[in-house]
ZABAZA-397810 format. One line per 3 residues: number of its first residue (from 1); their letters; for each residue x, y, z of N, C-alpha, C, O. Coordinates in Angstrom, 1 decimal, decimal comma, always signed. Layout:
% ZABAZA-397810
NUM) a) X Y Z X Y Z X Y Z X Y Z ~ ...;
This chain:
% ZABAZA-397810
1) xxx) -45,3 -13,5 +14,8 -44,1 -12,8 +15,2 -42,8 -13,5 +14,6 -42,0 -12,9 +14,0 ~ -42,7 -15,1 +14,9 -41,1 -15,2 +14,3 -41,6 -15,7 +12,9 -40,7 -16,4 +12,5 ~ -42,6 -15,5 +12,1 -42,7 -15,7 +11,0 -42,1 -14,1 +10,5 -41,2 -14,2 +9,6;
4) xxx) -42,3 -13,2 +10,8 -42,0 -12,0 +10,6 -40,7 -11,8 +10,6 -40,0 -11,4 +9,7 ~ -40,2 -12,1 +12,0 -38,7 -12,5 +11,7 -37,7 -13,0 +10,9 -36,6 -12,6 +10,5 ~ -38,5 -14,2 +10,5 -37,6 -15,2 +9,7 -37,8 -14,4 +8,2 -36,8 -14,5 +7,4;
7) xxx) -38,7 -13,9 +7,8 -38,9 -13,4 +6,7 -38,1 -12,2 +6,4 -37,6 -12,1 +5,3 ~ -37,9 -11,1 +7,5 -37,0 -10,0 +7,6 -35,9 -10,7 +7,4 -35,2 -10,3 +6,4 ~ -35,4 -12,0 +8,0 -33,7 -12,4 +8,1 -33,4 -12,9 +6,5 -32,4 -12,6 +5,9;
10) xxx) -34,5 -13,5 +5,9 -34,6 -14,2 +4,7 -34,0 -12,6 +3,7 -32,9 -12,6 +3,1 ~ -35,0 -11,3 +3,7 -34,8 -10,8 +2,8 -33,3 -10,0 +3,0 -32,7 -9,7 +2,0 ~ -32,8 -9,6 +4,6 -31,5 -9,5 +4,4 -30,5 -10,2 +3,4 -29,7 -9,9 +2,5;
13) xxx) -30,8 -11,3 +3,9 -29,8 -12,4 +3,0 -29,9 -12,3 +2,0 -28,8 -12,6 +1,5 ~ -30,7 -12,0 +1,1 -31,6 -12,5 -0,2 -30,5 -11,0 -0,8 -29,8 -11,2 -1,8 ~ -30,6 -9,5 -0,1 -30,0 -8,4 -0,4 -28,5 -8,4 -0,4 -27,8 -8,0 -1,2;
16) xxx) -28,3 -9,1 +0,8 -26,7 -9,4 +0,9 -26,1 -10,0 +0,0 -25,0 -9,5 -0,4 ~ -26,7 -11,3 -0,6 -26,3 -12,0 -1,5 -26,2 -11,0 -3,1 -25,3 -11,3 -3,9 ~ -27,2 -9,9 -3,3 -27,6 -10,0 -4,8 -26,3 -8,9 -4,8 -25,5 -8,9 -5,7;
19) xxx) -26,2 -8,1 -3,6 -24,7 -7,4 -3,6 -23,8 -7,7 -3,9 -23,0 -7,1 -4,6 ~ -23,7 -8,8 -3,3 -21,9 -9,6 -3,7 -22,0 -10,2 -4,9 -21,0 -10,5 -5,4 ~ -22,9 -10,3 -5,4 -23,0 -11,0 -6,9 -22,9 -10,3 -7,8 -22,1 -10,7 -8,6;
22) xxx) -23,7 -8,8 -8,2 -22,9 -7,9 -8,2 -21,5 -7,6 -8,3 -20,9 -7,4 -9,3 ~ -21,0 -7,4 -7,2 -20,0 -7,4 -7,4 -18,4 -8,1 -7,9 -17,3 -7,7 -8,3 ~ -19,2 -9,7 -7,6 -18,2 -10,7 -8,9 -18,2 -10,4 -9,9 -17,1 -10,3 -10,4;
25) xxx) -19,5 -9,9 -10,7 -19,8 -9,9 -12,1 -19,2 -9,0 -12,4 -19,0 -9,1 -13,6 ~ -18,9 -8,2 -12,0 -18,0 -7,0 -12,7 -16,7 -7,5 -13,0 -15,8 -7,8 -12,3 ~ -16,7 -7,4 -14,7 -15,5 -7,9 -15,6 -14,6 -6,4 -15,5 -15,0 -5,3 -15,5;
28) xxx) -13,1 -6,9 -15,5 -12,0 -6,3 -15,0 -12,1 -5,9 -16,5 -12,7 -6,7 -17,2 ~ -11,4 -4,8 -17,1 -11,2 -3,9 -18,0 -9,3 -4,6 -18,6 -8,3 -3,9 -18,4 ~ -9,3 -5,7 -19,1 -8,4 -5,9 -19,6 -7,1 -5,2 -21,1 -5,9 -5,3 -21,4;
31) xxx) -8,3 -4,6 -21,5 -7,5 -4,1 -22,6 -6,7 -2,9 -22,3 -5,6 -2,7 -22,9 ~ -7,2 -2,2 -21,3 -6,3 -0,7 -20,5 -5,1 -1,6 -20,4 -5,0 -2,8 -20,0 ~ -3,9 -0,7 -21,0 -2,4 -1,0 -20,2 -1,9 +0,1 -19,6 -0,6 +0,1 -19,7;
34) xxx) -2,4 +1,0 -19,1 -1,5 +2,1 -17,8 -2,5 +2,7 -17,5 -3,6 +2,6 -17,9 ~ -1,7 +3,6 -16,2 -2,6 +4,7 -15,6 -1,5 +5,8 -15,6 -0,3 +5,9 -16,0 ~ -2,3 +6,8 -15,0 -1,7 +8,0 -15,2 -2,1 +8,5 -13,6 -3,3 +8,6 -13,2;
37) xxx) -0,7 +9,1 -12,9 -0,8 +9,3 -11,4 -0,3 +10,7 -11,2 +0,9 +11,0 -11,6 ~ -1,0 +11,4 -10,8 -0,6 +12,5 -10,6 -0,3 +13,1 -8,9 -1,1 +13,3 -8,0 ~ +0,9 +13,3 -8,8 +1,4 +13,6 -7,1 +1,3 +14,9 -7,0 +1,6 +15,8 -7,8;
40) xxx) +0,6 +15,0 -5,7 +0,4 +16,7 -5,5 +0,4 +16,9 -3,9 +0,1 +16,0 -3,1 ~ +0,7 +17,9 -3,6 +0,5 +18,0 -1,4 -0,3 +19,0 -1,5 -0,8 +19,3 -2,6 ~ -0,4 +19,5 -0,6 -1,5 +20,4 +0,0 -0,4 +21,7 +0,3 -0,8 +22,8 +0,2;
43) xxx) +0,5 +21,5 +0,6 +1,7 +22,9 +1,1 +3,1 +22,5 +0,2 +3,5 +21,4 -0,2 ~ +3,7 +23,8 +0,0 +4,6 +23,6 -0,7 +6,0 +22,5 +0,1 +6,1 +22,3 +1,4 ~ +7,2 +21,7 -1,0 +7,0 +20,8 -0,1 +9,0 +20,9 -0,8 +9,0 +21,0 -2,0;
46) xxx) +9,9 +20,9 -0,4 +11,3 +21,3 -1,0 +12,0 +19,7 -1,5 +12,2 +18,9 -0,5 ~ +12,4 +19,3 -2,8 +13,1 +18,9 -3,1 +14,3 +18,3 -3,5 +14,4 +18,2 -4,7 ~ +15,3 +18,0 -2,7 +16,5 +18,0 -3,0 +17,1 +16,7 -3,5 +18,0 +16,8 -4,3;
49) xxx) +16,7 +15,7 -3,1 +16,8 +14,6 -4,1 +15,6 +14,3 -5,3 +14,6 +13,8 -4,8 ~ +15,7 +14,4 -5,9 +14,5 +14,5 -7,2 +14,4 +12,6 -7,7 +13,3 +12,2 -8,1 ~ +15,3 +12,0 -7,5 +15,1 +10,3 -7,7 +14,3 +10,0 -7,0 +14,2 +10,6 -6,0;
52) xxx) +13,1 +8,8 -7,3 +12,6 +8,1 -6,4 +12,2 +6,8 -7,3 +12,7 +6,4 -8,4 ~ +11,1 +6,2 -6,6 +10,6 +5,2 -7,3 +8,9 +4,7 -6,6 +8,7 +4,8 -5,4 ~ +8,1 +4,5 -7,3 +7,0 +4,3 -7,5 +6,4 +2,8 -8,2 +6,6 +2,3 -9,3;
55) xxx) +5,6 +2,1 -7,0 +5,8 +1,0 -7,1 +4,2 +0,9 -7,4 +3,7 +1,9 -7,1 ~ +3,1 -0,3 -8,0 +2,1 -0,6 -8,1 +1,9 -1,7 -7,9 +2,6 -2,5 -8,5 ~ +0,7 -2,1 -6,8 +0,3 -3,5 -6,3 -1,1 -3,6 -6,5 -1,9 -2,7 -6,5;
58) xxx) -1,2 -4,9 -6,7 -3,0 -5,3 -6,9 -3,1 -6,6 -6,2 -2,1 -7,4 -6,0 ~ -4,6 -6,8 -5,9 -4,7 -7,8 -4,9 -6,3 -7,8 -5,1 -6,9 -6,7 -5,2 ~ -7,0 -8,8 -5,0 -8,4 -8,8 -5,4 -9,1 -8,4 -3,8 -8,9 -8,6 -2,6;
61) xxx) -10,1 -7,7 -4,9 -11,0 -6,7 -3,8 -11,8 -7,7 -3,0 -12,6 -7,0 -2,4 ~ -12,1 -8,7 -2,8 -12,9 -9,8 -2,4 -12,2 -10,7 -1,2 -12,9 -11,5 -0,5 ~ -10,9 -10,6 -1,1 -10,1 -11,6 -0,2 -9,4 -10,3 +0,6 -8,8 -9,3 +0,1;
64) xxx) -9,5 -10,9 +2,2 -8,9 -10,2 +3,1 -7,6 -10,6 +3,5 -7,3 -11,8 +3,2 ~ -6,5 -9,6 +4,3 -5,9 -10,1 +4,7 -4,9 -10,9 +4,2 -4,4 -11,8 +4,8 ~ -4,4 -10,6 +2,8 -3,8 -11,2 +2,0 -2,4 -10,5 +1,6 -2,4 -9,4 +2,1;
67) xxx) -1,6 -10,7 +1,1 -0,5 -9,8 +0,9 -0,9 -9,4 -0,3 -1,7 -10,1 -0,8 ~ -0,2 -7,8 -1,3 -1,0 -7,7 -2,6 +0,3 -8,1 -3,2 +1,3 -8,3 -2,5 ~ +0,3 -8,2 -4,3 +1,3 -8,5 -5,4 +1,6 -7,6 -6,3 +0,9 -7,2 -7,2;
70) xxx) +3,3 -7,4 -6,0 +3,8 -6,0 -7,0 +3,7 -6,1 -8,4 +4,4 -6,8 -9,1 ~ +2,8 -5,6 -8,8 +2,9 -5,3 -10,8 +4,1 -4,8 -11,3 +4,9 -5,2 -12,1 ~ +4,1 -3,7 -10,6 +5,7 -3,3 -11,3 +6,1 -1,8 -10,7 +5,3 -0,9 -10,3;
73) xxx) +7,5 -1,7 -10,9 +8,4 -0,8 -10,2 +9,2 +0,1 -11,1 +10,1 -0,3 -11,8 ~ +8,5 +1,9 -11,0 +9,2 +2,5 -12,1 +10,1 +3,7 -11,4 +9,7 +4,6 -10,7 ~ +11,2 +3,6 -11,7 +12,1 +5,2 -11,1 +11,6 +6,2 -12,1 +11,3 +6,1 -13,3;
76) xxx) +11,6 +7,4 -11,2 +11,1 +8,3 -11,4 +12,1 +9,7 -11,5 +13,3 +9,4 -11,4 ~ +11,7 +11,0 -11,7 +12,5 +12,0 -11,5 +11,6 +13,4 -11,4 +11,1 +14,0 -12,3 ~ +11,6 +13,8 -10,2 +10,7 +15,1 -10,3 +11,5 +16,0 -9,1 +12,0 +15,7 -8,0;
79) xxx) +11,2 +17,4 -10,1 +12,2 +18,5 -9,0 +11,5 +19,7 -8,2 +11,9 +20,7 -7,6 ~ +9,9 +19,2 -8,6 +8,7 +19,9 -7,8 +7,7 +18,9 -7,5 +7,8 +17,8 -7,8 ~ +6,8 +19,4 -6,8 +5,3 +19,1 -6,9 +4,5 +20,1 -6,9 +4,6 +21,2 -6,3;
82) xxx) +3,2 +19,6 -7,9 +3,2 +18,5 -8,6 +3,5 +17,8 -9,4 +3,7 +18,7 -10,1 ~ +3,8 +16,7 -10,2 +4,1 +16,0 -11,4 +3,3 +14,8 -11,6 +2,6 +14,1 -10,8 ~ +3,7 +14,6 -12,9 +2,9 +13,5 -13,4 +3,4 +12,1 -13,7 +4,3 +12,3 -14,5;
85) xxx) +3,2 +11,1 -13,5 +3,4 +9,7 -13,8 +2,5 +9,0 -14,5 +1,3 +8,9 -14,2 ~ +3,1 +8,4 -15,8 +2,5 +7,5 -16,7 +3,0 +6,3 -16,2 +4,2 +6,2 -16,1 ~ +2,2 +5,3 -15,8 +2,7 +3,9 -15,6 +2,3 +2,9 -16,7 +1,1 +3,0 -16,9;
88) xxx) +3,1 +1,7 -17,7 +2,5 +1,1 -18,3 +2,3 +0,1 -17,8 +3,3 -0,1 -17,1 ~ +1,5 -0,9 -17,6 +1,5 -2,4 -17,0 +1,9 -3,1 -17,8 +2,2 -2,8 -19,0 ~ +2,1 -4,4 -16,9 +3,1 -5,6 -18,1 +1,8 -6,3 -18,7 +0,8 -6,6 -18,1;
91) xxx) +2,0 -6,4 -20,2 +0,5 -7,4 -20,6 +0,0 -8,3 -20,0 -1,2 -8,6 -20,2 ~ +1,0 -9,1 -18,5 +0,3 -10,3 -18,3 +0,4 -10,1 -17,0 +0,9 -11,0 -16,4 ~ -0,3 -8,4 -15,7 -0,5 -7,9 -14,9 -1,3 -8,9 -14,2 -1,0 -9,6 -13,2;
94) xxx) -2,4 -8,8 -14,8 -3,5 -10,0 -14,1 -3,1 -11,5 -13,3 -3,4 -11,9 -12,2 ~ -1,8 -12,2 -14,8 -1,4 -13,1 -14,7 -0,2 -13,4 -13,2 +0,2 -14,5 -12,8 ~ +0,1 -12,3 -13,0 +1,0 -12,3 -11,6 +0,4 -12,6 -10,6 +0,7 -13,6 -9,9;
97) xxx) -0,8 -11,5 -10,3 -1,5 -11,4 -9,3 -1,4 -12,6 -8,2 -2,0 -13,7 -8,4 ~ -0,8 -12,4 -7,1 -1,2 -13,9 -6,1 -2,2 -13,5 -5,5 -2,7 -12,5 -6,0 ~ -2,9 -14,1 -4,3 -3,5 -15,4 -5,0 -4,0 -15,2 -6,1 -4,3 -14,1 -6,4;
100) xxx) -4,4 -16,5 -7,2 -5,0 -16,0 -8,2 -6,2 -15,5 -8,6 -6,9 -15,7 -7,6 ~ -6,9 -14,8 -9,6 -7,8 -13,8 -9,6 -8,8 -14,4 -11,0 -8,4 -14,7 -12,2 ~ -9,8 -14,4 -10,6 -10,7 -14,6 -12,2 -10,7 -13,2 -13,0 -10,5 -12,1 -12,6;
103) xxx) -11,0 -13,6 -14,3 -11,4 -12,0 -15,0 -12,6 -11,9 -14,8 -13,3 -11,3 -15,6 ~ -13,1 -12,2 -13,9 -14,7 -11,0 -13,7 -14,6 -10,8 -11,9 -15,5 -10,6 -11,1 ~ -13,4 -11,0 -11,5 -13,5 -10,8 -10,0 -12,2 -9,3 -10,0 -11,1 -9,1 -10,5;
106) xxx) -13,3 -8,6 -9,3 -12,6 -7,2 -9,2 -11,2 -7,2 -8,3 -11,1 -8,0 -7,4 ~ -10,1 -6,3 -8,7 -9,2 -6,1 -8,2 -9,0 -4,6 -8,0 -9,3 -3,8 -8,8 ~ -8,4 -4,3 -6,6 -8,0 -3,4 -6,0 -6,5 -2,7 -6,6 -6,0 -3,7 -7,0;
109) xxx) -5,6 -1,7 -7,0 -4,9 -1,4 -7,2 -4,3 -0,6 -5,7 -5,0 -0,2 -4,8 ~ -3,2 -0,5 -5,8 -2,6 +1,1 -5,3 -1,2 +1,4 -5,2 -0,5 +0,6 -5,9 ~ -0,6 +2,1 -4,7 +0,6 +2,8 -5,2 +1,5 +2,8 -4,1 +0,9 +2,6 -3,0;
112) xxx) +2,6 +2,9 -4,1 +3,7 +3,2 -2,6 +4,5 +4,2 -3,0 +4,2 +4,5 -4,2 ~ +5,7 +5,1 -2,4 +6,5 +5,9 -3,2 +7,6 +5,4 -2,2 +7,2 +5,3 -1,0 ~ +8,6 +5,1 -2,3 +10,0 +4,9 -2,1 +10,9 +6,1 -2,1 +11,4 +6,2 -3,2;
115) xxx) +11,3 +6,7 -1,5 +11,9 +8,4 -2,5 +12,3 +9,3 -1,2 +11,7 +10,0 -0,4 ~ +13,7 +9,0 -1,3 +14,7 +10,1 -0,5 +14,8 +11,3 -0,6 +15,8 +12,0 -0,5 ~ +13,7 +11,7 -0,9 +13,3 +13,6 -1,1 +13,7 +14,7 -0,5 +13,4 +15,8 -0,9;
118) xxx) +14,7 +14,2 +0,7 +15,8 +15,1 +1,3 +17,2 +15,1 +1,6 +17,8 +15,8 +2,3 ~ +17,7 +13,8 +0,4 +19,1 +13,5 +0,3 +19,7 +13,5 +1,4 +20,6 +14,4 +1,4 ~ +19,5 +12,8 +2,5 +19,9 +12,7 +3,4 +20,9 +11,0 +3,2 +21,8 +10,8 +3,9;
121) xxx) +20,4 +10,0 +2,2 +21,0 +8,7 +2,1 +19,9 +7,6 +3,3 +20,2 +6,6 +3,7 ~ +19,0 +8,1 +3,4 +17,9 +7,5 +5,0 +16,2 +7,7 +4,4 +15,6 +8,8 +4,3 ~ +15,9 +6,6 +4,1 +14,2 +6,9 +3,9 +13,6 +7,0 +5,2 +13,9 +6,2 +6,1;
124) xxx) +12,8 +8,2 +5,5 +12,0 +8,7 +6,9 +12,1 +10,0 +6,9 +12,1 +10,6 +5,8 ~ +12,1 +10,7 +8,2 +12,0 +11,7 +8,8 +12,5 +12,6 +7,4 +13,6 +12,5 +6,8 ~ +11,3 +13,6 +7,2 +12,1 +14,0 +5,9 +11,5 +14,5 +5,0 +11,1 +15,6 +4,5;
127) xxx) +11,4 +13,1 +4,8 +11,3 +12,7 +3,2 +9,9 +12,6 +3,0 +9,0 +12,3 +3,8 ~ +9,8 +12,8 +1,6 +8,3 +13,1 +0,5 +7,5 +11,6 +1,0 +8,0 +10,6 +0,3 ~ +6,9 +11,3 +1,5 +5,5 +10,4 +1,8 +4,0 +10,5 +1,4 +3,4 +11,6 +1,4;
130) xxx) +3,5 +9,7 +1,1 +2,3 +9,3 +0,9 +1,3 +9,6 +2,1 +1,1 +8,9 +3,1 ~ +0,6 +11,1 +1,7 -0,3 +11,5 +3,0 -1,8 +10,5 +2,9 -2,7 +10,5 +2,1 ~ -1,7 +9,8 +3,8 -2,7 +8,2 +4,3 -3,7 +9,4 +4,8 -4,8 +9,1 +4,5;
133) xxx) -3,6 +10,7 +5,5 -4,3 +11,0 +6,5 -5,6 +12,3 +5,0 -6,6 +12,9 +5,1 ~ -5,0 +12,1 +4,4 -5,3 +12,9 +2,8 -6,4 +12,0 +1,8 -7,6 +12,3 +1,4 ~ -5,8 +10,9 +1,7 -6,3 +10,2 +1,2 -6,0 +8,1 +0,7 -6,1 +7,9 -0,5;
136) xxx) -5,8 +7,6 +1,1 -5,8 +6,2 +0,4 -5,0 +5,8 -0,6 -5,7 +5,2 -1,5 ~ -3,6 +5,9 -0,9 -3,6 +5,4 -2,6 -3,6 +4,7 -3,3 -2,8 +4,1 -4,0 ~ -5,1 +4,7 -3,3 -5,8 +3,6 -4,3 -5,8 +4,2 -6,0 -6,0 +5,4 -6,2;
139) xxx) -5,6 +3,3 -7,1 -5,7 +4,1 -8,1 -6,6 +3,1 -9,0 -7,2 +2,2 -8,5 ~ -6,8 +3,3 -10,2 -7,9 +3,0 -11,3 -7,3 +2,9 -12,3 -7,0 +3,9 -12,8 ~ -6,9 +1,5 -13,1 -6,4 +1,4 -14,2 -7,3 +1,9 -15,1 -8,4 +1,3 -15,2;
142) xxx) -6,8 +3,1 -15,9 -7,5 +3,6 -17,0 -7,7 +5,3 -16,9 -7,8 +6,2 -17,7 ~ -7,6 +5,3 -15,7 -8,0 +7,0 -15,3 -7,3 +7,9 -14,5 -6,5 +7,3 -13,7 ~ -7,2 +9,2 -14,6 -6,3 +9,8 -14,2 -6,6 +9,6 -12,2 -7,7 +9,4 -11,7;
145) xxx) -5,5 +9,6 -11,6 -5,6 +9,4 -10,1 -4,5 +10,3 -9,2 -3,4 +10,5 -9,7 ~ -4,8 +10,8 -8,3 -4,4 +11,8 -7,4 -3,8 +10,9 -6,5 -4,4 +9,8 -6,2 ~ -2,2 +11,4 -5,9 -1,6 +10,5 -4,7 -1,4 +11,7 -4,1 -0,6 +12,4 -4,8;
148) xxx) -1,8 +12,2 -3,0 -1,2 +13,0 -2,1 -0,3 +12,7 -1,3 -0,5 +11,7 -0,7 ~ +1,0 +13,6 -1,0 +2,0 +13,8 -0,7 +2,1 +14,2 +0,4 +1,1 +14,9 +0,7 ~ +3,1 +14,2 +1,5 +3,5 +15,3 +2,5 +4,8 +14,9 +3,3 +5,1 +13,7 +3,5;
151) xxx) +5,6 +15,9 +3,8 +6,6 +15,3 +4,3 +6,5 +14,7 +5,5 +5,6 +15,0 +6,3 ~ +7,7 +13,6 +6,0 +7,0 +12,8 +6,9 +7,7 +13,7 +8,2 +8,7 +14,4 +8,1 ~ +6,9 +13,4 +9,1 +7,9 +13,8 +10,7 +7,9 +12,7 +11,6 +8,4 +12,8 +12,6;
């Protein structure tokens, strides 16, 4: 019986481990320099300040509880949704990153929106937000990515 035991606990670990190793080994895609974000809501959604800005953070997918670190901050202009954003990264994206990051340890991205969408002069109640309850905005350097939208109350 606790030989049986110890051997089930053995092969958990044995699985646990070959997962996480796995997932070090995956080399980060350095040559991509942008992504492409596309903002969309679910109900139509009114515009009156069309400025905002659009920020991207990364932070390695491996460490918790860490603050992420901003790559970079682009103003924007849209007088509907949906629209589209091209973001380029800075050549040395990786090189920012706090804490620091190996090239084969994966990194998390994702997006914030900043944006007074009801010209009121007040970010909040209002205004065009990032629907969390929609979806995560996590994005993928290299690939087209969806941020859903909605206004906040």
């Amino acid at each position: 019986m606790m030989l049986k035991l110890t051997i089930s606990v053995i092969a958990v670990a044995l699985a646990a481990s070959s997962c996480s190793t796995t997932l070090n080994t995956k080399k980060m895609n350095t040559d991509t320099t942008g992504l492409s974000v596309k903002i969309q809501s679910t109900n139509a959604i009114a515009v009156k300040n069309p400025t905002g800005k659009i920020r991207l953070y990364a932070v390695s997918a491996q460490i918790a509880d860490v603050p992420a670190t901003m790559i970079l901050e682009k103003s924007f202009t849209a007088n509907q949704i949906p629209f589209d954003l091209k973001l380029d990264l800075p050549k040395n994206h990786l090189k920012l990153i706090q804490p620091k990051v190996s090239d084969t340890e994966p990194i998390k991205y994702y997006v914030t929106l900043d944006w007074d969408s009801n010209g009121d002069g007040e970010k909040g109640k209002g205004d065009i937000a990032i629907d969390f309850n929609k979806k995560f905005p996590t994005v993928v350097i290299g690939q087209e990515n969806e941020i859903f939208v909605a206004e906040s109350k």
